[in-house]
N, C-alpha and C positions, 0 to 999 in steps of 0.2 A: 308399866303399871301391871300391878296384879289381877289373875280373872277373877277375884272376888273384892277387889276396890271397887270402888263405885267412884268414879271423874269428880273430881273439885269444879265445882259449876263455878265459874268466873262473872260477873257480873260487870259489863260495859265501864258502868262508874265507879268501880274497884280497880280501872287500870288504868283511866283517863291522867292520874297524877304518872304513872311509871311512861305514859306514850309520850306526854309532854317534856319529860326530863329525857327519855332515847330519842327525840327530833331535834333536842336542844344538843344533845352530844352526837349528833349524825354531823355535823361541818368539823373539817378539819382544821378552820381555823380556833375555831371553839376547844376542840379540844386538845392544841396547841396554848392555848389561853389557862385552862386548868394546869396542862403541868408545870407552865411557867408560873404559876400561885401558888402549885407543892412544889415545886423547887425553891421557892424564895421564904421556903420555913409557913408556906400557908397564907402569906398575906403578901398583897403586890397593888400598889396605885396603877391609874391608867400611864400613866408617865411610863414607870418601868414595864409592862406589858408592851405597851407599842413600841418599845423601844428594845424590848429583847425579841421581838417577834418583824422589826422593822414594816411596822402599819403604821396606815396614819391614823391619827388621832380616831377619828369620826368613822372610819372602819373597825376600831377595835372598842368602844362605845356600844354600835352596834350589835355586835358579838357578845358584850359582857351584858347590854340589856334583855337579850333572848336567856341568857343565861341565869340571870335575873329572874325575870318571870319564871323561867323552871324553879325556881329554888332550892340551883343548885350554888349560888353563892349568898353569900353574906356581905352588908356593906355596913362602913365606918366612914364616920368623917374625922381628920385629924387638921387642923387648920384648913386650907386653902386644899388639901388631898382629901379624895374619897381612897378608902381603901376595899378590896375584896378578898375576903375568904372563901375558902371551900365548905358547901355543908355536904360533909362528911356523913354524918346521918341519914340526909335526903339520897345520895349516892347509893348508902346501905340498902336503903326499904327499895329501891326502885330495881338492886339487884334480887331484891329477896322476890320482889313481885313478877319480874323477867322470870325465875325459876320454877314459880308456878307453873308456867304455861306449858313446861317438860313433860309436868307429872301426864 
């Protein structure tokens, strides 16, 4: 920072959305979970997740509901499958909002 900026005052509930999406991405199976969703072209049932990550079912539920609540995925139901995608956008802002905290 420059000596003639004046500090970006951050305000508690301007980063409450970015804390939630960096605790949701702090487990390693979590974030094992995302790149098997960009690996699979961005979308992945819970079938193929615990299956390419060899968890079981009700462990990787877990993970994708924390995941969830951040809103860092997106869900579909296709018959009898829920699917998940990545939101990409919520990823974006929560890096932009991390960068803040440099300045």
């Amino acid at each position: 920072m420059n000596k003639h900026t004046q500090p970006t005052i951050i305000r508690g509930e301007q980063l409450r959305p970015a804390v939630r999406t960096i605790r949701a991405l702090a487990h390693p199976i979590r974030l094992k979970i995302i790149r098997v969703i960009h690996d699979n072209d961005g979308s992945a049932n819970v079938g193929e997740i615990y299956s390419a990550l060899d968890l079981e079912q009700s462990i990787a539920s877990q993970h994708l509901r924390v995941l969830r609540q951040a809103s860092l995925v997106n869900t579909r139901r296709d018959r009898k499958f829920i699917y998940y995608s990545l939101d990409y956008d919520r990823i974006v802002k929560t890096t932009q909002a991390v960068s803040l905290l440099k300045d």
